[in-house]
Each structure stands twice: as C-alpha cells, then as structure tokens.
DOFI-522045 format. One record per atom (N, C-alpha, C): residue in one letter; x, y, z. Coordinates in steps of 0.2 Angstrom, whole numbers, padded with zeros to 4 digits, always signed. Example, Ala and Ser with C-alpha at 12.3 -4.5 7.8 and 13.67 -1.06 7.14 Angstrom:
BEGIN
A+0066-0028+0039/A+0062-0022+0039/A+0066-0016+0039/S+0064-0011+0035/S+0068-0005+0036/S+0064+0000+0039/
***
This chain:
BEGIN
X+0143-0123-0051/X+0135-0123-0052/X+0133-0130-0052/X+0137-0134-0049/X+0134-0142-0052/X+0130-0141-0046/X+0128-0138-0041/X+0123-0140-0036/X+0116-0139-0037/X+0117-0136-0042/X+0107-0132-0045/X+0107-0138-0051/X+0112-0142-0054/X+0110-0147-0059/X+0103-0152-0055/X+0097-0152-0063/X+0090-0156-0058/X+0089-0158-0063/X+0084-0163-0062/X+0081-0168-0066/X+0076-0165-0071/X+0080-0163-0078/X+0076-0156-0080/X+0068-0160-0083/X+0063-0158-0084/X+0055-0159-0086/X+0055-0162-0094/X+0048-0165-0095/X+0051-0166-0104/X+0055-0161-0110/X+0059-0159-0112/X+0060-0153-0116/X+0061-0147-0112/X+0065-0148-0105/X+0067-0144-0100/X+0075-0143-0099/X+0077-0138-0103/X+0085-0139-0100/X+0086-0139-0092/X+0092-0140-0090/X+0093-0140-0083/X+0093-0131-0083/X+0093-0130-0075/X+0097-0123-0072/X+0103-0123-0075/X+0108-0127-0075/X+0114-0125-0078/X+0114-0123-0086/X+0110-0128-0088/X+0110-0127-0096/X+0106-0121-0097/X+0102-0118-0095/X+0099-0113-0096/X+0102-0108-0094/X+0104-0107-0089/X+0111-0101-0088/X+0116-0100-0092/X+0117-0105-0095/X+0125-0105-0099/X+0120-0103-0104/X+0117-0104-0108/X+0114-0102-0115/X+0113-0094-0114/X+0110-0093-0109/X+0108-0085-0107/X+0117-0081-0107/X+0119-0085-0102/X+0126-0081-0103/X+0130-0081-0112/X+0130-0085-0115/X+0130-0086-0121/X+0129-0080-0125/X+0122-0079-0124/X+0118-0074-0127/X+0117-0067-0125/X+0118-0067-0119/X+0120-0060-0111/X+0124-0061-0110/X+0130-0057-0112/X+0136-0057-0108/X+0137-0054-0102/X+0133-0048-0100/X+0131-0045-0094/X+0126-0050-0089/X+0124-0055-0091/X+0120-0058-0084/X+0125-0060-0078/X+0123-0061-0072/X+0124-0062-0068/X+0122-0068-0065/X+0124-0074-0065/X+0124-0079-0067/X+0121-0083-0060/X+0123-0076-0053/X+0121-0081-0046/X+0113-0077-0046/X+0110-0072-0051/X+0105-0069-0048/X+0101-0073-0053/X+0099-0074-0059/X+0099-0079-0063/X+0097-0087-0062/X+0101-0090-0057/X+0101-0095-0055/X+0097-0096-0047/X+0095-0089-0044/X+0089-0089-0039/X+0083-0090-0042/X+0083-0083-0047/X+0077-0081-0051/X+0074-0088-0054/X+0079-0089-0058/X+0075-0096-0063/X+0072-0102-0057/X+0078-0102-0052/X+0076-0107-0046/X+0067-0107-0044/X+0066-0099-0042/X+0060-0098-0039/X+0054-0099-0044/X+0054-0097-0050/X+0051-0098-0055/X+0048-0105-0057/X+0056-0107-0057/X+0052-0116-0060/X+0049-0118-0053/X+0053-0118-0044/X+0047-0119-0040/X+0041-0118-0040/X+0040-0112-0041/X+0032-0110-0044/X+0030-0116-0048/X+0031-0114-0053/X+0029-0117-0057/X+0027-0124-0055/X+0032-0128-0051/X+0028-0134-0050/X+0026-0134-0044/X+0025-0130-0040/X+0020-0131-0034/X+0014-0129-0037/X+0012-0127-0040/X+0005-0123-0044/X+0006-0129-0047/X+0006-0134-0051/X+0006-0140-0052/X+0003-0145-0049/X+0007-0145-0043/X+0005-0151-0038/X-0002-0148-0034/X-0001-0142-0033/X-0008-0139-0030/X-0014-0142-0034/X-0014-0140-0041/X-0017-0141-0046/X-0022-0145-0045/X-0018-0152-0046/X-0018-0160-0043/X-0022-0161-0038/X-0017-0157-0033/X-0022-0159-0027/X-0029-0155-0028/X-0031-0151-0030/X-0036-0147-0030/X-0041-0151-0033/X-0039-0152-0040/X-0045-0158-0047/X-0042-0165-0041/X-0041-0167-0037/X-0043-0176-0033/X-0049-0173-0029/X-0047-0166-0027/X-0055-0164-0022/X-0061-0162-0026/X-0060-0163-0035/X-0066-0160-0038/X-0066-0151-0039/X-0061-0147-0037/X-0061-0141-0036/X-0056-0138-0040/X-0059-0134-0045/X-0051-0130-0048/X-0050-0123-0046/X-0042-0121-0046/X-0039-0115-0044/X-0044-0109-0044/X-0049-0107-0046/X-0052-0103-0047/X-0056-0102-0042/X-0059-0110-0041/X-0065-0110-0033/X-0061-0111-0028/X-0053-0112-0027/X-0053-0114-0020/X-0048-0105-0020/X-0047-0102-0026/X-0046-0093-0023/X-0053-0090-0019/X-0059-0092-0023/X-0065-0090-0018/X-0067-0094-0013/X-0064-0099-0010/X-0066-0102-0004/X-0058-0098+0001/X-0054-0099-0003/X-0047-0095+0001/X-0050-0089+0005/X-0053-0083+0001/X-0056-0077+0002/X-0060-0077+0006/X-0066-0081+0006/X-0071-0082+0011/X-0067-0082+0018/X-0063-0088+0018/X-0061-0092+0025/X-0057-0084+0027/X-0052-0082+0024/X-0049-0077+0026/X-0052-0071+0029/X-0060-0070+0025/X-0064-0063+0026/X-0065-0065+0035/X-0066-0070+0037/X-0068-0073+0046/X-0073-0076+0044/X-0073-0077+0050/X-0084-0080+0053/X-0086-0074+0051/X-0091-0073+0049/X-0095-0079+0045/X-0094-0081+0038/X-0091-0080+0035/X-0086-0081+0029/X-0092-0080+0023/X-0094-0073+0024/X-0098-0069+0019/X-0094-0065+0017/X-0097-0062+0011/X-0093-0056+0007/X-0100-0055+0002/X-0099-0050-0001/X-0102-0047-0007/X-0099-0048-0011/X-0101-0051-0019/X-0099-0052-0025/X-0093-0047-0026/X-0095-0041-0029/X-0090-0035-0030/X-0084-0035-0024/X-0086-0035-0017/X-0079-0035-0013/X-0074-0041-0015/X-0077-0050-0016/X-0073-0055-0017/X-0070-0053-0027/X-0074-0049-0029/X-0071-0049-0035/X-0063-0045-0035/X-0067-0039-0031/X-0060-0035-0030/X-0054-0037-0026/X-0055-0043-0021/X-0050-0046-0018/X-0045-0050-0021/X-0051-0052-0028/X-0049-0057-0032/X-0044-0055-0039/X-0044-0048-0041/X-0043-0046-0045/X-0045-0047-0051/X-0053-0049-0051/X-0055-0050-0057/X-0062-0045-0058/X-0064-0045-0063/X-0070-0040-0068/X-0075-0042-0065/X-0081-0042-0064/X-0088-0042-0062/X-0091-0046-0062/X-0091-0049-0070/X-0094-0053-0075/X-0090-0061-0074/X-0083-0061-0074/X-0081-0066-0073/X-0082-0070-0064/X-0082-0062-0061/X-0085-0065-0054/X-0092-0069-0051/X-0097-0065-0056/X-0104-0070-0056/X-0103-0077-0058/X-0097-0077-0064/X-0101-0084-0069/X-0096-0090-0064/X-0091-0086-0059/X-0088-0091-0053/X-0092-0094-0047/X-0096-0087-0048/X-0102-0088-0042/X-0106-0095-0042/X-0108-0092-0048/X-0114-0096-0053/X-0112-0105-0055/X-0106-0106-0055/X-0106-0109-0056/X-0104-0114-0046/X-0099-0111-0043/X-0099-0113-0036/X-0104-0115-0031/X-0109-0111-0033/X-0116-0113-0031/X-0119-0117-0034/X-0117-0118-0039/X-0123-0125-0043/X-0119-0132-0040/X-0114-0131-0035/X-0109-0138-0035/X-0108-0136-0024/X-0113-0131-0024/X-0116-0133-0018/X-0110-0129-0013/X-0102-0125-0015/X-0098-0123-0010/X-0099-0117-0009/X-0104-0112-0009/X-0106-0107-0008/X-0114-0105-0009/X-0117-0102-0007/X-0124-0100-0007/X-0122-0091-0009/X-0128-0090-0011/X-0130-0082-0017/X-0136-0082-0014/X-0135-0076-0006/X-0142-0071-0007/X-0143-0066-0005/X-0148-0064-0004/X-0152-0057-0002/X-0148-0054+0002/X-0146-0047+0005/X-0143-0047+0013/X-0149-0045+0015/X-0152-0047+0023/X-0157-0046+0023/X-0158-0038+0026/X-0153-0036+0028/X-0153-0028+0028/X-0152-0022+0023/X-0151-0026+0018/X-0151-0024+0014/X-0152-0026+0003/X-0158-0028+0002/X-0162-0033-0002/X-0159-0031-0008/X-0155-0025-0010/X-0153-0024-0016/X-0144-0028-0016/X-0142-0028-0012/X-0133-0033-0010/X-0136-0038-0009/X-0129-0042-0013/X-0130-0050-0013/X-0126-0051-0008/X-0127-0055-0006/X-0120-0060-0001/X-0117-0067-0003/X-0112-0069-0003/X-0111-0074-0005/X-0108-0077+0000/X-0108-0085+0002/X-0107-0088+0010/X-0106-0094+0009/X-0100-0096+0013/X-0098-0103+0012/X-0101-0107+0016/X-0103-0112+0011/X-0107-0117+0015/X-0102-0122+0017/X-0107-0126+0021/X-0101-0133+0027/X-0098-0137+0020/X-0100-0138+0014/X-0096-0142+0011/X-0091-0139+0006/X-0093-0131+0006/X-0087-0125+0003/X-0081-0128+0008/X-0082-0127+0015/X-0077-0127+0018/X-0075-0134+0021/X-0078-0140+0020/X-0073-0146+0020/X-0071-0147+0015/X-0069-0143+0009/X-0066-0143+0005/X-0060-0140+0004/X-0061-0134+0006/X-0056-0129+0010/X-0051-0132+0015/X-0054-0135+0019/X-0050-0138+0023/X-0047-0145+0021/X-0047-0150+0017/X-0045-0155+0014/X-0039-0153+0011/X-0040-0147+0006/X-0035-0145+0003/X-0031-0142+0005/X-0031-0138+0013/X-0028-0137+0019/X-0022-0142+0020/X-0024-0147+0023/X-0023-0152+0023/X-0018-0159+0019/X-0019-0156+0013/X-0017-0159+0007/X-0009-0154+0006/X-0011-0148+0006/X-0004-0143+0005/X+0002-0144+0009/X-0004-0145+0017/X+0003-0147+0022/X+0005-0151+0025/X+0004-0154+0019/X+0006-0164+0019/X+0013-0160+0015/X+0010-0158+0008/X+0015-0156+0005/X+0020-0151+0005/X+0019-0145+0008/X+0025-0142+0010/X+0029-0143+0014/X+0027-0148+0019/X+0030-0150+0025/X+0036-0154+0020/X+0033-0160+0017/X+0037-0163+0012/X+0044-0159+0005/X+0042-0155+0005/X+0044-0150+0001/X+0050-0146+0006/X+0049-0146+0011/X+0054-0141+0015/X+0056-0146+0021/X+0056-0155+0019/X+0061-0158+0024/X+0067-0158+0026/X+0072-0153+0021/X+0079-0154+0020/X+0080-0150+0024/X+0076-0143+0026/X+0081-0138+0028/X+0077-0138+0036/X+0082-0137+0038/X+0079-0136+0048/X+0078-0131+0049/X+0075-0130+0055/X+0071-0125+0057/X+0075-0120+0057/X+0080-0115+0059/X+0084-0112+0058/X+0084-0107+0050/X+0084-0113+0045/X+0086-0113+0039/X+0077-0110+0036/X+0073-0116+0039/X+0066-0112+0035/X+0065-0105+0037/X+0067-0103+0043/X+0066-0096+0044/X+0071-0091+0041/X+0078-0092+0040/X+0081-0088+0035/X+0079-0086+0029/X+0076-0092+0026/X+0074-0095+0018/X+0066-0089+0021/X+0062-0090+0025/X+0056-0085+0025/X+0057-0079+0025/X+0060-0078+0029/X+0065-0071+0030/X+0068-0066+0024/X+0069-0070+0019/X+0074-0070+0012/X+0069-0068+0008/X+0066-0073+0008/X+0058-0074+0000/X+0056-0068+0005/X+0052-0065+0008/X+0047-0058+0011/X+0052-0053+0010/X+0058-0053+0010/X+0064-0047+0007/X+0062-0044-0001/X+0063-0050-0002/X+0061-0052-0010/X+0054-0049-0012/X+0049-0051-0009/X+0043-0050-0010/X+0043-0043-0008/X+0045-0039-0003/X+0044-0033-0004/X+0045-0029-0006/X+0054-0030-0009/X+0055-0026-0015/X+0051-0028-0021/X+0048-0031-0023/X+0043-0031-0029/X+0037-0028-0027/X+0035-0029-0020/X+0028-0026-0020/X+0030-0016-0021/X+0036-0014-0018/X+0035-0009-0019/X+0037-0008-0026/X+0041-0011-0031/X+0043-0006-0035/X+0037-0009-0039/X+0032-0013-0039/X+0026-0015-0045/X+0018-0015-0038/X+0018-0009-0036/X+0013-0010-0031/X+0005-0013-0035/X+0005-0011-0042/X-0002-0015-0043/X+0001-0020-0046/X+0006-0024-0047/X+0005-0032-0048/X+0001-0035-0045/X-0002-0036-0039/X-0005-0041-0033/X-0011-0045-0038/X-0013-0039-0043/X-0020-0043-0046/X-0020-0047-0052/X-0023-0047-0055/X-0023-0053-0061/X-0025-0049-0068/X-0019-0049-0073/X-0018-0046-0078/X-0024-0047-0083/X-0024-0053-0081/X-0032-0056-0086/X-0037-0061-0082/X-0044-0062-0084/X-0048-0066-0079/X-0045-0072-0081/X-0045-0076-0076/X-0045-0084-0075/X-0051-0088-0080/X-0055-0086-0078/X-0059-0090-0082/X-0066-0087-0084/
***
C-alpha cells in the first residue's frame, strides 16, 4: 500500500493510516475497496475545494455557478422557469427565489414576465451570467487538464470508463440521490 501514501492535510492521516485504523477496528474491511473509496472521496473533496477558489476569484459561489450551469445546459436561449431550475437543482422554492433574488441584483441573470404567458416567470442569463460561466469553464480546464497529466490518453479513457461503472451502480441502487438532502443556502 506504500503507493496511495500522500501528503495527508492538516489533522489528515494518510490513506494508509486510515485504512489500517479501519482494519484495526473492521476486521472484515476490504482493504483494496476502502483504498479506492476513501481515494475518490478525499479527490472530491479537494476538487470542490479548488473549484471553490476558483469560483470566489470570479466573485461567484457554488450556488450561482449550479444556476448559471443549468441555464447554459437548458440551450439557447438559456431560459428556464424558476420551479423547473429549482427542480433541476434539487432545491425547495423558496431557497430558489432568494438564489434568484440575489443573482440578479449582481446582474448574471434577469427575472421576468413570459411574455406569452404573464402569470410564469422566466429567468435568463445575461452576457455577464455567462462570461462568468465561461471563465470558470476555463479555469476548470486549466485545472483538470493539470490534474489528469500523469495518465495518457489510453489510461484517462479506462479511468472514465471505470468512474461511469461506478456511478451507475449508485444511480441505480440510490435512484433519488441526484438531489440535494438539504438546501445550500
């Protein structure tokens, strides 16, 4: 196991020390599943991190750039309706207005009327929603590029290959995990 020893965080044991304490205390763990699991986990964790970062140097937290994600994804003309982007988003109603409400007072989306129909709102990203969007496009694939320079092309397609196995044994055996337990903010 000395290949997974890393430079553990403040008050972070390594993968190895963390698995030896589990095995310690589990005597049935399985030590090479353990040592993926934990693997993918801490990645998380610090890619959400570094995103973080990048996100607050553009002035945008995780919150506004999952609503600017969504737009950009819904297409041209990158409108949706409050309730649709909520239920995209996995959040309540109420947390999705005060996202609104505040995204638009900072100018990356507009809130209005549809004109076909005056009771629906529409919410629509404006040019500075989405130079924002794209900056932090930009920023990620500075970073994952850097993040995935050790392995060749071969290898990042195994490794994609691998993690989408993965994920779809979780999606089916937890079909409503996609959304979010609790609102963000």
């Amino acid at each position: 196991m000395s290949d997974t020893t890393e430079q553990p965080g403040p008050q972070e044991p390594s993968l190895d020390e963390q698995i030896a304490a589990y095995q310690r205390e589990f005597r049935d763990l399985d030590p090479q599943v353990e040592q993926v699991v934990s693997a993918l986990g801490r990645l998380n964790r610090r890619m959400n991190v570094a995103y973080g970062r990048q996100l607050a140097a553009l002035g945008i937290s995780n919150a506004e750039w999952e609503v600017l994600k969504t737009l950009v994804v819904s297409g041209s003309p990158y409108r949706l309706g409050p309730g649709e982007l909520a239920k995209r988003l996995g959040l309540t109603p109420a947390a999705m207005t005060h996202r609104i409400d505040r995204m638009a007072g900072e100018g990356l989306v507009t809130r209005d009327r549809d004109e076909t129909n005056r009771v629906r709102v529409i919410v629509e990203l404006t040019d500075e929603g989405r130079t924002k969007w794209l900056e932090a496009m930009r920023m990620a694939s500075d970073f994952e590029a850097d993040l995935l320079q050790d392995l060749a092309g071969d290898e990042r397609g195994v490794l994609g290959d691998m993690l989408i196995r993965l994920l779809r044994r979780v999606e089916h055996a937890q079909p409503d995990a996609g959304g979010r337990l609790t609102d963000l903010d």
